[in-house]
C-alpha positions as CSV (number, residue, x, y, z in Angstrom):
1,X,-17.5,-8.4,15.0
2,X,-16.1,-11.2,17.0
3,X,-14.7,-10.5,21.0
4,X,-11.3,-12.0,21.6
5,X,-9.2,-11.9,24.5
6,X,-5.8,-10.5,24.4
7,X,-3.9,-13.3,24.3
8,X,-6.1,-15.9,24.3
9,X,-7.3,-18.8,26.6
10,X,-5.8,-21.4,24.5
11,X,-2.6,-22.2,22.1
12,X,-2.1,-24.3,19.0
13,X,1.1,-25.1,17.1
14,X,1.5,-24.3,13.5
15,X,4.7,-24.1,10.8
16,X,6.3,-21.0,10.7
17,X,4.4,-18.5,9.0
18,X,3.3,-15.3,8.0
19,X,-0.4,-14.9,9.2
20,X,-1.8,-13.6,6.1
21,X,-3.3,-15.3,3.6
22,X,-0.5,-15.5,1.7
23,X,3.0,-16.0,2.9
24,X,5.1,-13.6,1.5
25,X,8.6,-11.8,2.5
26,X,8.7,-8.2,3.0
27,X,11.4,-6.7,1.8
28,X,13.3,-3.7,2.5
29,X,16.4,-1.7,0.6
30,X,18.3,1.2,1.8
31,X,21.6,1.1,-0.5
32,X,24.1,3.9,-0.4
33,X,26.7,3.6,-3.4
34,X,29.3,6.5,-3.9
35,X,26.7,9.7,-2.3
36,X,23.7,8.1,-4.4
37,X,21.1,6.2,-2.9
38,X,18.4,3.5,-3.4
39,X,15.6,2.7,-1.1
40,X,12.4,0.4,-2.3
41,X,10.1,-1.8,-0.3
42,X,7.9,-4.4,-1.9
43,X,7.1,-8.2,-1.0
44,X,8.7,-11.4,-2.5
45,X,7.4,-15.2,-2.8
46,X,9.8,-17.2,-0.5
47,X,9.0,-20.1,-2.7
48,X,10.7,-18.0,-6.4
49,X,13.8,-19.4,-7.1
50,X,17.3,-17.9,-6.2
51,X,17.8,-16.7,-9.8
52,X,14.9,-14.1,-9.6
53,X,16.9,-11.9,-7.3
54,X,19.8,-11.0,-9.6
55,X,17.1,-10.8,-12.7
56,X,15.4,-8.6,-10.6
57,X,18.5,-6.6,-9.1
58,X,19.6,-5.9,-13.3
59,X,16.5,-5.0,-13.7
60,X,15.6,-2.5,-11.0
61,X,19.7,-1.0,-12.0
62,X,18.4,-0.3,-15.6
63,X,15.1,0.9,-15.1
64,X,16.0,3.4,-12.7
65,X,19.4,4.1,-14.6
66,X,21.6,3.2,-11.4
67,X,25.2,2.7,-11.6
68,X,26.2,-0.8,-11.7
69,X,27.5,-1.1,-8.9
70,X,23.9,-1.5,-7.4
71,X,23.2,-4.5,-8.9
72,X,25.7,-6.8,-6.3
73,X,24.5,-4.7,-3.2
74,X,20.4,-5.0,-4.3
75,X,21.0,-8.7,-5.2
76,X,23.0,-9.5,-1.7
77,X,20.4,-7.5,0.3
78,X,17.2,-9.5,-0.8
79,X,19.4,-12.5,-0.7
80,X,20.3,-12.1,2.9
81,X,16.7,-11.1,3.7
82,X,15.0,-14.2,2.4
83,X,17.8,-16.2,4.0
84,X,16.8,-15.0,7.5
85,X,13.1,-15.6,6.4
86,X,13.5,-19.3,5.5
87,X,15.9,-20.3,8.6
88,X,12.3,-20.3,10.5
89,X,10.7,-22.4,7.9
90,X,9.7,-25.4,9.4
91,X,9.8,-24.4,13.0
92,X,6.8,-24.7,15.3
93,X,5.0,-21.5,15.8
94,X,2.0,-20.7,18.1
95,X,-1.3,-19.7,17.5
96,X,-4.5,-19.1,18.8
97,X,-7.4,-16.5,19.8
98,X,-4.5,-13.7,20.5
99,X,-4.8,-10.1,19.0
100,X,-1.7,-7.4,18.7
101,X,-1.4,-4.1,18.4
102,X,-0.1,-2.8,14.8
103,X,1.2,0.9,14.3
104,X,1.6,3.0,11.4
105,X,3.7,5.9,11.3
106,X,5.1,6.8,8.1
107,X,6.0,9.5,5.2
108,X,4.8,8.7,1.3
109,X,5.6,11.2,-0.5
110,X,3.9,14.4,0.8
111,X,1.0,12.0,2.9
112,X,2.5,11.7,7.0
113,X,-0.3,8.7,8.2
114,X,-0.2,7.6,11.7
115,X,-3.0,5.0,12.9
116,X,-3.1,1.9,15.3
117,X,-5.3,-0.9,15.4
118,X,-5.4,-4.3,16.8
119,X,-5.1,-7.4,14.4
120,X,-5.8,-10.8,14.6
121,X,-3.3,-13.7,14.6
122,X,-5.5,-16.1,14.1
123,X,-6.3,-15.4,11.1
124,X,-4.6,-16.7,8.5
125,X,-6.8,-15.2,5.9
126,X,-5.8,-11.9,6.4
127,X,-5.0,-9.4,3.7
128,X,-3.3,-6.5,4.4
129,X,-3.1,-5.3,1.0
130,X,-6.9,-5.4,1.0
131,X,-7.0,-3.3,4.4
132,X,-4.5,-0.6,3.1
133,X,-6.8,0.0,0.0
134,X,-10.2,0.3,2.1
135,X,-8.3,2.6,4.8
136,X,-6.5,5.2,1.9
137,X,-10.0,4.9,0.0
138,X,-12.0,5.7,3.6
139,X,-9.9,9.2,3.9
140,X,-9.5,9.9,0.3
141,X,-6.2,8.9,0.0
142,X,-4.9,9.8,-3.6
143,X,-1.1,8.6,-4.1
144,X,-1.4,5.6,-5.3
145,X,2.4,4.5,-3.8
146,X,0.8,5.0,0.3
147,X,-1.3,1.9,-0.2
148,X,1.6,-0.2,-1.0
149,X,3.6,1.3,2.2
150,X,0.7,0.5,4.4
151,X,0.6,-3.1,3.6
152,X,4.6,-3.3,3.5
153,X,4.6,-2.0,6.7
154,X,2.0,-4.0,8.2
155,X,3.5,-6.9,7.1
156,X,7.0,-6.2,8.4
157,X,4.9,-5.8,12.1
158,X,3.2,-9.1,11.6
159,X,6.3,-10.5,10.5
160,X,8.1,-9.7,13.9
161,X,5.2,-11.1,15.7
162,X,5.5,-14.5,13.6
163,X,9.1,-14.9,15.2
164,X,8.5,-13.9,18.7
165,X,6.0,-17.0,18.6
166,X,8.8,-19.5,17.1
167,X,11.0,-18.0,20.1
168,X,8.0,-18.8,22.6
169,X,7.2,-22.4,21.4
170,X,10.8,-23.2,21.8
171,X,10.8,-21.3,25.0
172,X,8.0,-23.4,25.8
173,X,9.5,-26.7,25.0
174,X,12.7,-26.4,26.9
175,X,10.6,-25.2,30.0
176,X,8.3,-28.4,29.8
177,X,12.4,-29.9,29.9
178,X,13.1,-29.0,33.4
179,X,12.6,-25.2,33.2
180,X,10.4,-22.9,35.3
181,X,7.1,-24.0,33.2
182,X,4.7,-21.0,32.5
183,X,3.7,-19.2,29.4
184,X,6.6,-16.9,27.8
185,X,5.9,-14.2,25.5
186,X,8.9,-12.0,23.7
187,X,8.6,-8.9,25.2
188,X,9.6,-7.1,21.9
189,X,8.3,-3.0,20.9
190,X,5.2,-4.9,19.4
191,X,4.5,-7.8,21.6
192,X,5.0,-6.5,24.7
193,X,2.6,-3.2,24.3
194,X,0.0,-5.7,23.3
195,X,-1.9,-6.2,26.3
196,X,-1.8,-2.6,28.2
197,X,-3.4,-1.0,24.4
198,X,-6.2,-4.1,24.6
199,X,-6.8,-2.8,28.2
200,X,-7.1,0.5,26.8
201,X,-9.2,0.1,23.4
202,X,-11.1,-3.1,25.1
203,X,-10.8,-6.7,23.8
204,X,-12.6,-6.6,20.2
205,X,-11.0,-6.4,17.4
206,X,-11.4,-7.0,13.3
207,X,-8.9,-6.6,10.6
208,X,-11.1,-4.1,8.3
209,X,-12.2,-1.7,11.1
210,X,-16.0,-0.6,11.4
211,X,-16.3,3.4,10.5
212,X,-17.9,3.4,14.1
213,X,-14.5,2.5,15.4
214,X,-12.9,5.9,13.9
215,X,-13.3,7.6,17.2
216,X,-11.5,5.3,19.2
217,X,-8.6,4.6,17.0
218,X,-8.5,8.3,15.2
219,X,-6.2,7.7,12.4
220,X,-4.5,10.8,11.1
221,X,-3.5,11.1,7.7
222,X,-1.9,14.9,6.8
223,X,-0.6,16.3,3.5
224,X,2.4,18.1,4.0
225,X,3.9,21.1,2.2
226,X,7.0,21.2,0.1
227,X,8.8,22.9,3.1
228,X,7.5,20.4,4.9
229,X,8.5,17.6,3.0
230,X,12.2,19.0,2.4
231,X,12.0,19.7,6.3
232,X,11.5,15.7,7.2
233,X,13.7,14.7,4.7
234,X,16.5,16.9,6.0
235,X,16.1,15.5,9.9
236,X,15.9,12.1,7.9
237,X,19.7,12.6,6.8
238,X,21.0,14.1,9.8
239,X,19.7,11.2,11.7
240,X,21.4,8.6,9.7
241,X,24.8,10.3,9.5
């Protein structure tokens, strides 16, 4: 396992991009329609063409017997999402020997997993798909939907993190412009907790974590009642009305 510092004692530029091995678009739906409602997550090729959405929109209405009303809203929701995603294609981005935190905290089904580990940004090899199997197969995670929400999840942090450092290269170009010159780093919930948790967990860091690690990092990964589960999903309501 390599050592790294936090955010690295040097800086490259890249194209905009995901760092993962490959460069796709998280997605995520929360459609209300008339009291019924939709929510999905799952990744998309940015390169597909516009068609796919509403194909996959009819689709998604049919299989899961929607009304079709859902169709419009599922389509215009992916639509606007891969929008925002491509208005950063072709922008500079930095890079460079920098690792960031990455948190879980989620609900599949009756499985409640909280974890946080530090992940490289360098790396553009990077699969979390590939870490979300090893970690629900290291604590004997059965449902086979939490692996998929792991890696969505993941990928919606890493995401972020890839547009904070197209806002810091531009940051950095209008500084070497006149500005105050200096490094600038978005101070966003993930960036800016980056460098007190590598102070805390110490500057090493590796995508698939060692089992050794497991102290340090102490993932938690509870099964919950049905009581439980209708509890959660109760507060869940309330807290969006």
């Amino acid at each position: 396992m390599k050592s790294h510092s936090a955010w690295g004692t040097s800086k490259s530029l890249v194209k905009f991009r995901i760092p993962t091995s490959d460069n796709l678009v998280p997605i995520r739906l929360d459609i209300e329609i008339d009291g019924q409602r939709f929510r999905d997550a799952f990744t998309w090729n940015p390169s597909d063409p516009d068609s796919e959405v509403v194909v996959f929109a009819k689709r998604t209405v049919k299989d899961l017997k929607l009304p079709p009303a859902f169709v419009t809203q599922i389509a215009q929701s992916i639509q606007t999402q891969l929008t925002e995603f491509r208005s950063y294609e072709g922008q500079d981005m930095y890079t460079g020997e920098r690792v960031v935190p990455i948190k879980l905290d989620l609900r599949v089904n009756h499985t409640l997993i909280k974890d946080h580990f530090l992940w490289e940004l360098n790396n553009f090899e990077s699969d979390p798909e590939e870490f979300a199997r090893n970690f629900c197969k290291d604590m004997g995670i059965e449902d086979p939907e939490v692996g998929p929400a792991i890696a969505i999840a993941i990928r919606e942090q890493l995401y972020e993190i890839a547009v904070q450092s197209v806002t810091s290269a531009k940051e950095s170009r209008i500084s070497k412009k006149g500005r105050r010159a200096g490094e600038f780093y978005s101070a966003s919930k993930t960036g800016g907790n980056a460098v007190d948790l590598v102070k805390l967990f110490g500057n090493k860091s590796s995508v698939i974590r060692k089992r050794k690690e497991w102290d340090v990092y102490e993932p938690i990964v509870d099964l919950l009642s049905n009581e439980e589960v209708d509890a959660l999903e109760a507060k869940e309501e309330r807290n969006i009305r």
